[in-house]
N, C-alpha and C positions, 0 to 999 in steps of 0.2 A: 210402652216399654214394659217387660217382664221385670219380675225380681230382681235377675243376675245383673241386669243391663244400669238400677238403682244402687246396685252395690258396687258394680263396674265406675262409675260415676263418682262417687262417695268416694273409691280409694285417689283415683284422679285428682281431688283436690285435697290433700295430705296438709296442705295449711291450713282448713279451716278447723274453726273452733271446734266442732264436733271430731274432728280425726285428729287434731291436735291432744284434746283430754283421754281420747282410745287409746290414741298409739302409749303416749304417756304412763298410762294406769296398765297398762298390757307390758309394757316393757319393765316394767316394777315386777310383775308378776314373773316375768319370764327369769329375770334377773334372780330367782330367789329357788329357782330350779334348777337340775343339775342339765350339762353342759349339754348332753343329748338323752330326750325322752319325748317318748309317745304323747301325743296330742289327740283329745277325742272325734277331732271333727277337723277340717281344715278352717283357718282364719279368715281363709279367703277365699270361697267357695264359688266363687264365680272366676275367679284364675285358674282353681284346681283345675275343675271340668276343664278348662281351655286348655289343660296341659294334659290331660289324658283319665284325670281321677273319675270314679264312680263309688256313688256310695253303695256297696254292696259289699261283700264277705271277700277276700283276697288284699285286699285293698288298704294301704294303713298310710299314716301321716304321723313323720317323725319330725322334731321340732330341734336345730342344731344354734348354737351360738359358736359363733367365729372372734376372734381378738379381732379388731379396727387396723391398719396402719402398716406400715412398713414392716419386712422382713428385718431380724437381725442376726449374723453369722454367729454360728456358736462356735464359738473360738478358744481354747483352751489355752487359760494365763492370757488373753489376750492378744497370742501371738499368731498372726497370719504369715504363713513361709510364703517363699514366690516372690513374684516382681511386685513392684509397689505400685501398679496401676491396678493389683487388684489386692490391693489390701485396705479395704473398706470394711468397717464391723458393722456400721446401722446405715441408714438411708439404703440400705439395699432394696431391689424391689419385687415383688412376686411374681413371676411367669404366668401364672395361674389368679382366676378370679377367686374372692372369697366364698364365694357360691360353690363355685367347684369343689372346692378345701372341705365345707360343708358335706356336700356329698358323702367325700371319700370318708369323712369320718361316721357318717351315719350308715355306711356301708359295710363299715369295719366291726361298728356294733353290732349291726345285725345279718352276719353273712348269710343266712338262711332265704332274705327277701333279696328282692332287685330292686335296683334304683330307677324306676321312669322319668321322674322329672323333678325339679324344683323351685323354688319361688321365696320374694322377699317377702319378711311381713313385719320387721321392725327394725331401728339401732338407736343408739344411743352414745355418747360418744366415748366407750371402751367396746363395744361388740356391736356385732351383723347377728342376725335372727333368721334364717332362713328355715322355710320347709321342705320336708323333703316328700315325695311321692312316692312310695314303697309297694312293690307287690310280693304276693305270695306264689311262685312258683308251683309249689306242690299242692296249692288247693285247687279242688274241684272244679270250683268254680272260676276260677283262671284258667286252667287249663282245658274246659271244653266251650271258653269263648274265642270264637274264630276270629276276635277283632285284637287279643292282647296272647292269646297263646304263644306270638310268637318269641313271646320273653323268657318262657319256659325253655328254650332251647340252652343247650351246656355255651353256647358260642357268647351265651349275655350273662355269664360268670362275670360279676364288682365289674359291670359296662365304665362304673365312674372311674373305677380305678386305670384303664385305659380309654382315657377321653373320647366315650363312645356317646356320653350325653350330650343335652344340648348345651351345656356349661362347657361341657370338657371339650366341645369341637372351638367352641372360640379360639382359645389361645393356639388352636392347631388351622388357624385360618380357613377351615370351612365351613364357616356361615354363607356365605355370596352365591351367586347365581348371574346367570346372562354372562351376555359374550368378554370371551378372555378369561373369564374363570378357570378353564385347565391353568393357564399360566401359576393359580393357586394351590389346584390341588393336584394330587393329594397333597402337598407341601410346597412351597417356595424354592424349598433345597434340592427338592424330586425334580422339581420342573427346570431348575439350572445344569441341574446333573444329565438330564434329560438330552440339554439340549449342545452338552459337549463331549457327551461320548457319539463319536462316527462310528454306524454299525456297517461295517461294509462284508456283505453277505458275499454265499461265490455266486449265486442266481441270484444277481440282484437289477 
């Protein structure tokens, strides 16, 4: 087994004693940072690579903390208008994972990079700690690699921001594959819409 396949291993078992006292002493540390900032290295560099990272020059890793838990309506005085089946302030719940959330905010920081990809690497019970995968567009060195150029194009403009990542396809139910799948995509509500409008053509 290589390096990566050792580290791959190690985070797998997340109870033991060894990744019990990391995660711990890492989550102190994170906790004592502001809410989103650059990370030297990735924590989890046997993930990175599997999500796209390279350590070379274009290439950066932003470190975001997320609050834990339920959505709650921000409600002014408390007062929700409307029918009373939807006047609920807490227990509401998020459309979106906290990864996702993650994202957008490290996106927002830094509009000048792209968002490729992201990954867990801690919590605790008020915050998620996710990474983010950042590239640089306008460097050289991104832009004359034929395997990640194609980020550089205007069309991957905040990809997180319209759930173009892999976070963001979740909740838009295109993760799946194999038969029936159209049924899914591009949406649930395309494929019903789909299948009740009759298009009756005059050559048809």
């Amino acid at each position: 087994m290589g390096a990566y396949k050792y580290i791959e291993e190690l985070w797998k078992k997340k109870q033991s004693d060894v990744m019990r006292f990391l995660l711990r002493v890492r989550c102190w540390e994170y906790r004592q940072l502001p809410t989103v900032h650059r990370a030297n290295h990735p924590t989890r560099p046997d993930k990175a690579r599997r999500l796209g990272y390279k350590a070379k020059q274009g290439y950066v890793i932003y470190r975001v903390r997320v609050r834990r838990g339920n959505r709650k309506r921000q409600a002014s005085k408390g007062i929700i208008y409307g029918k009373p089946a939807t006047q609920g302030v807490t227990q509401i719940k998020r459309k979106r994972a906290l990864r996702n959330i993650a994202e957008e905010r490290a996106g927002r920081v830094c509009p000048n990079l792209r968002v490729l990809n992201s990954y867990w690497v801690n919590q605790d019970s008020t915050f998620k700690y996710f990474e983010i995968i950042m590239v640089d567009p306008s460097h050289n060195a991104i832009r004359n690699d034929p395997r990640i150029n194609w980020i550089c194009k205007s069309t991957m403009k905040h990809r997180e921001l319209r759930g173009l990542t892999a976070a963001g396809r979740v909740p838009r139910g295109l993760r799946g594959k194999g038969n029936k799948y159209s049924h899914v995509a591009p949406s649930a509500q395309a494929f019903w819409k789909r299948n009740q409008v009759v298009s009756l053509r005059r050559y048809r």
